[in-house]
C-alpha positions in Angstrom: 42.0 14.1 -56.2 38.7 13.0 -57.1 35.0 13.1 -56.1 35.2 14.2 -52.7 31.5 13.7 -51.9 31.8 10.1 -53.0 32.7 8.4 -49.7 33.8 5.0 -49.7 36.9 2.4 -50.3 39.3 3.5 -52.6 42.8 2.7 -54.3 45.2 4.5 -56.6 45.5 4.1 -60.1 49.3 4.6 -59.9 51.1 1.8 -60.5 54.1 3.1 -58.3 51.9 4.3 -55.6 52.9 3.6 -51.6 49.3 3.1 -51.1 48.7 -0.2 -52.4 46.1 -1.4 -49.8 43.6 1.6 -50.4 42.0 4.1 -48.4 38.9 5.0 -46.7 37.5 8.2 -47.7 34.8 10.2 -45.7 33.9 13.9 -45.8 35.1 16.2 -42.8 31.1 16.4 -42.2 31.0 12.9 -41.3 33.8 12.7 -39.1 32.4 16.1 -37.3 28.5 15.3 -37.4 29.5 11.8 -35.9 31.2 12.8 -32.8 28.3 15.8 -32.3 25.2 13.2 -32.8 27.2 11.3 -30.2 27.8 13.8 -27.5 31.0 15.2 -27.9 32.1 19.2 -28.0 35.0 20.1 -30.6 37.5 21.7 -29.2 40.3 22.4 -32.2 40.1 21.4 -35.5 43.7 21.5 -37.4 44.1 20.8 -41.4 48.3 21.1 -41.1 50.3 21.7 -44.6 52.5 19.7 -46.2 56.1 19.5 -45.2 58.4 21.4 -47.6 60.1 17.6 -48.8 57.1 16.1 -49.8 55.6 19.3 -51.7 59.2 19.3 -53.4 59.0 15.7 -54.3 55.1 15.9 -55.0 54.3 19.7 -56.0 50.6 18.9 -56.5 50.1 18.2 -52.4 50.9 21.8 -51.6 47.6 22.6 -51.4 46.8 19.5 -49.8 46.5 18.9 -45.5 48.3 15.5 -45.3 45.9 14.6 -42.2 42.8 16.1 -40.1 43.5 16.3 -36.2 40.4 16.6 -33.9 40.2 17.6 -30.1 37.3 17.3 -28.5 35.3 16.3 -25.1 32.2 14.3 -24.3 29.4 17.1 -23.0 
């Protein structure tokens, strides 16, 4: 992982990486002050873990949520 307050493209250096077309990175306080400057109330916020075949195939994403899931309502 690196710089996570550096927001912005990215793509792996790993030649034999899936994700060849690159990311998008932004901090969980963008995502959440985004939807509160634009009238929305959170509702859940879930970071899940990693499912026990990919932290067996990849042992450094145990410690890693694979994605962020957000409920929330407009106010």
């Amino acid at each position: 992982m690196g710089n996570y307050l550096a927001e912005g493209f990215w793509r792996s250096a790993n030649p034999d990486g899936a994700r060849r077309a690159g990311n998008q990175h932004r901090m969980l306080s963008t995502y959440v002050t985004s939807l509160l400057e634009h009238g929305f109330v959170i509702e859940s916020v879930v970071e899940p873990a990693p499912d026990a075949r990919v932290v067996a195939e990849q042992p450094l994403r145990a410690g890693l949520p694979p994605f962020l899931l957000m409920s929330g309502r407009r106010s």
